[in-house]
Legacy VTK file of the C-alpha trace (Angstrom):
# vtk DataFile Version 3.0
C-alpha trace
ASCII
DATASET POLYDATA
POINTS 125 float
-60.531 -66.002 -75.346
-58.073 -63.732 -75.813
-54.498 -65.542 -75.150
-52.889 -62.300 -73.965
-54.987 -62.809 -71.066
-54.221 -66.471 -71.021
-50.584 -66.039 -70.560
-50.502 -63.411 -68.218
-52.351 -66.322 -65.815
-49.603 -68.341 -66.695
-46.976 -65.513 -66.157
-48.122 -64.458 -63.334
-47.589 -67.937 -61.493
-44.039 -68.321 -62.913
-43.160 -64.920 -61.532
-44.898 -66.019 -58.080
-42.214 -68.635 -58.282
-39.179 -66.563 -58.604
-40.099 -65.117 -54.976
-39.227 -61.547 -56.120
-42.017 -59.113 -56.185
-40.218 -57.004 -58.117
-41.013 -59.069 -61.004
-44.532 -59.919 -59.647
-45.473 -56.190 -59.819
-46.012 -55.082 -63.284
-48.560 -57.076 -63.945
-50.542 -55.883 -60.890
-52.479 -52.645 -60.649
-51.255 -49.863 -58.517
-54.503 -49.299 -56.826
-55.620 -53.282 -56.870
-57.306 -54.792 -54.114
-56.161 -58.644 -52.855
-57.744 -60.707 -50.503
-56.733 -63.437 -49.141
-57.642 -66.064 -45.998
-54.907 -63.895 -43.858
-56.526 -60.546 -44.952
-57.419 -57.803 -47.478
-54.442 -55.530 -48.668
-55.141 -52.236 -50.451
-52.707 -50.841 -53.207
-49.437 -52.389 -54.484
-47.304 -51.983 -51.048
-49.665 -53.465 -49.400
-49.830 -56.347 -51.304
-46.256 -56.693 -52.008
-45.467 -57.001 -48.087
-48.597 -59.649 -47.636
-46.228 -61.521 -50.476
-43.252 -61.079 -48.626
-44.335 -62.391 -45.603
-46.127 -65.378 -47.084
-42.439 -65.984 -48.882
-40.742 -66.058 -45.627
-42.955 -68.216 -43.888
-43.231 -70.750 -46.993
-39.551 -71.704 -47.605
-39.327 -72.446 -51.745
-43.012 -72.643 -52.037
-43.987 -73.264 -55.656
-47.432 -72.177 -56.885
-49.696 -72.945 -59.574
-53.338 -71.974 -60.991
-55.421 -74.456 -63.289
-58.394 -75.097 -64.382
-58.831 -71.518 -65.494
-62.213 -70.182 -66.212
-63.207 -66.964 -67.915
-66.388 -65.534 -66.718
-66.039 -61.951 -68.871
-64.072 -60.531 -70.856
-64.152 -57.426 -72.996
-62.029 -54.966 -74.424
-61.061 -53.031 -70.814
-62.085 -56.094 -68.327
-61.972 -59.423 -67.624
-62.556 -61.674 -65.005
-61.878 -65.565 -64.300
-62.249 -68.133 -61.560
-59.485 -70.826 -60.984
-57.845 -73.640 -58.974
-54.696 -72.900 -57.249
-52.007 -74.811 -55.518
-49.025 -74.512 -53.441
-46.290 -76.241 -51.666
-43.113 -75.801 -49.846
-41.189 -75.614 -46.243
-42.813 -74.641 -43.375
-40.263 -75.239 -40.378
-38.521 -77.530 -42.530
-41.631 -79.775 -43.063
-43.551 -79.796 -46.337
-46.667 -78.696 -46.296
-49.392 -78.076 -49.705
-52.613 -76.682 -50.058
-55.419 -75.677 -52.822
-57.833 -73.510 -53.072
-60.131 -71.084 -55.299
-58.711 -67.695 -56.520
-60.798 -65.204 -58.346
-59.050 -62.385 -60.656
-60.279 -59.567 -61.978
-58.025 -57.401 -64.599
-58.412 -53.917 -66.193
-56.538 -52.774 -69.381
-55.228 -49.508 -69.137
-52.016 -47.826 -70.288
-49.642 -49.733 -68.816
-51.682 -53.277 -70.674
-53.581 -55.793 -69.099
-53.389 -55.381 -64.927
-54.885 -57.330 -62.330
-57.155 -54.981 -60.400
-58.231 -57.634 -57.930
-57.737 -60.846 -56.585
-59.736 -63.467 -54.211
-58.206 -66.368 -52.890
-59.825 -68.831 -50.504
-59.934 -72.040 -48.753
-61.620 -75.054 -51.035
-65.085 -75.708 -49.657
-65.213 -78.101 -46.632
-61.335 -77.036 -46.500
LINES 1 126
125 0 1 2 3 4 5 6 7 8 9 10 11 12 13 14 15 16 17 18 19 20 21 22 23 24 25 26 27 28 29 30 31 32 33 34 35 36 37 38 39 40 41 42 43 44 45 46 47 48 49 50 51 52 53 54 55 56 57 58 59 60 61 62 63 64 65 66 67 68 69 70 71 72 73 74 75 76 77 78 79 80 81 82 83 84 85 86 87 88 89 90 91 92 93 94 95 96 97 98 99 100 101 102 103 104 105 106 107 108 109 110 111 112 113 114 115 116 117 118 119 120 121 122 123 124
């Protein structure tokens, strides 16, 4: 596997964490599609304000991916399935969840992008 693609996982989380989508951005595709359990959200802005709002609800949420799996992967795609967690304040109470992301990334000009992302509820969740 190629670990450029390995770290930007790993990147990508840390910059989740800094709550600024500024830094979340480069690494995600100006025409990328996200869903997520609250809805689907077309093209960078889009997905920057479902961010936003998910900041501002979840006070200092911290988030995480393991148990990373690569499906594909070749020299303009990849794909990988994964295990992700969060936690933080919710009306000053702490609340946590997991679930099951999917991410899908394109290389282009600007490097390795993610073109699309899938997260859901765990099964039975």
């Amino acid at each position: 596997m190629d670990r450029t693609l390995e770290n930007l996982i790993t990147e990508y989380a840390r910059r989740i964490n800094t709550h600024q989508f500024a830094l979340v951005a480069p690494l995600i595709s100006e025409d990328a599609v996200f869903w997520f359990t609250d809805g689907s959200f077309h093209e960078r802005d889009s997905i920057q304000r479902a961010f936003e709002r998910t900041w501002a609800v979840i006070q200092e949420e911290t988030y995480s991916i393991d148990d990373v799996k690569w499906l594909s992967q070749d020299a303009q795609t990849a794909a990988c399935v994964y295990t992700f967690h969060w936690q933080g304040l919710i009306d000053g109470a702490i609340h946590e969840g997991s679930g099951r992301g999917t991410t899908v990334l394109r290389k282009g000009k600007e490097g390795w992008q993610i073109v699309h992302e899938h997260l859901s509820r765990l099964p039975g969740g």
